[in-house]
N, C-alpha and C positions, 0 to 999 in steps of 0.2 A: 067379419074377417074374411070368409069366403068371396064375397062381393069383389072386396079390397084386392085380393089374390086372382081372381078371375079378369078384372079390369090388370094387374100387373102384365098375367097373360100374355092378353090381348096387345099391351103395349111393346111387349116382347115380343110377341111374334110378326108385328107390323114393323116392329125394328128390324129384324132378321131380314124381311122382305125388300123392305130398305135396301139393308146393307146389300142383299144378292142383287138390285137392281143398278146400283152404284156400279159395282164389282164389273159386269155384265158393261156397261156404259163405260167404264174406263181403259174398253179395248179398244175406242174409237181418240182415247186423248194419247196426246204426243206430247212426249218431253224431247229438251235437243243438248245435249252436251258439246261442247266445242275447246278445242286445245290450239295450244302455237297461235292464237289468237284470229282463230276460225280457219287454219287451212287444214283442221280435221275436226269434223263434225260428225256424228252419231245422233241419230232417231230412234228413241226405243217410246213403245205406244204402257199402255198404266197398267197392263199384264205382265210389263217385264220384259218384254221379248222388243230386241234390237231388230227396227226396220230394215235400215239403212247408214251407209258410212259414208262419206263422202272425203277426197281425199285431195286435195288440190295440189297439179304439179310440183310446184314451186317445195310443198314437204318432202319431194322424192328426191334424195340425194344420194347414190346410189352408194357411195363411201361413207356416210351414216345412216346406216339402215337403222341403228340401235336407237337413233333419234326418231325418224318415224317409228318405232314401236312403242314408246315412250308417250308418243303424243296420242295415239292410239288409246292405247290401256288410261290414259286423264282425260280421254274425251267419253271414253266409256263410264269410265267411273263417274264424270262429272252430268253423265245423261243419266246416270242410274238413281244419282243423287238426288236429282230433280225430280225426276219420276217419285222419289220415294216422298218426296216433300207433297208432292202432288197428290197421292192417293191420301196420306194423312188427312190433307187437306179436304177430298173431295169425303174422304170415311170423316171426318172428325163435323160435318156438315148433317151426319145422320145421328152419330151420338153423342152431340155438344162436346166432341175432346174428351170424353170418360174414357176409360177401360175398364171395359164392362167382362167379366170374368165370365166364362160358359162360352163365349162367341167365338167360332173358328178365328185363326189368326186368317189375313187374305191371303197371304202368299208365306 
């Protein structure tokens, strides 16, 4: 039984290492949201944190500003989205998809 609990351990703790080397690696991945049908675009990297916005003329209409804000806040949400999809994916790669109870949440 010891054995058995010792080898558990080990695999827990190589999981954890895992998962913090994951974690650590997905400040270099990029997810991209895009609204109005790419004239506003969002870069945010797999930490969470938005790069870059990119905003193309043609969304500036100075008599609807409410539309540019609009596309703004769906290109965010829609890079945030992604990213979320993405860390799942790149975490669910080190614990087969479980939710494994004890383990920090990442973010």
């Amino acid at each position: 039984m010891a054995k058995n609990m010792g080898r558990m351990m080990k695999q827990i703790q190589k999981m954890q290492a895992d998962l913090a080397r994951v974690q650590e690696g997905l400040k270099d991945k990029l997810a991209q949201g895009t609204a109005g049908g790419g004239v506003v675009k969002v870069t945010v990297n797999g930490h969470q944190e938005m790069l870059s916005i990119e905003i193309s003329p043609e969304a500036v209409d100075p008599e609807d500003v409410e539309m540019l804000q609009d596309l703004i806040v769906a290109a965010v949400n829609d890079a945030f989205r992604k990213c979320q999809d993405m860390i799942s994916e790149e975490m669910g790669k080190v614990t087969g998809g479980l939710n494994i109870p004890g383990l920090p949440p990442m973010f």
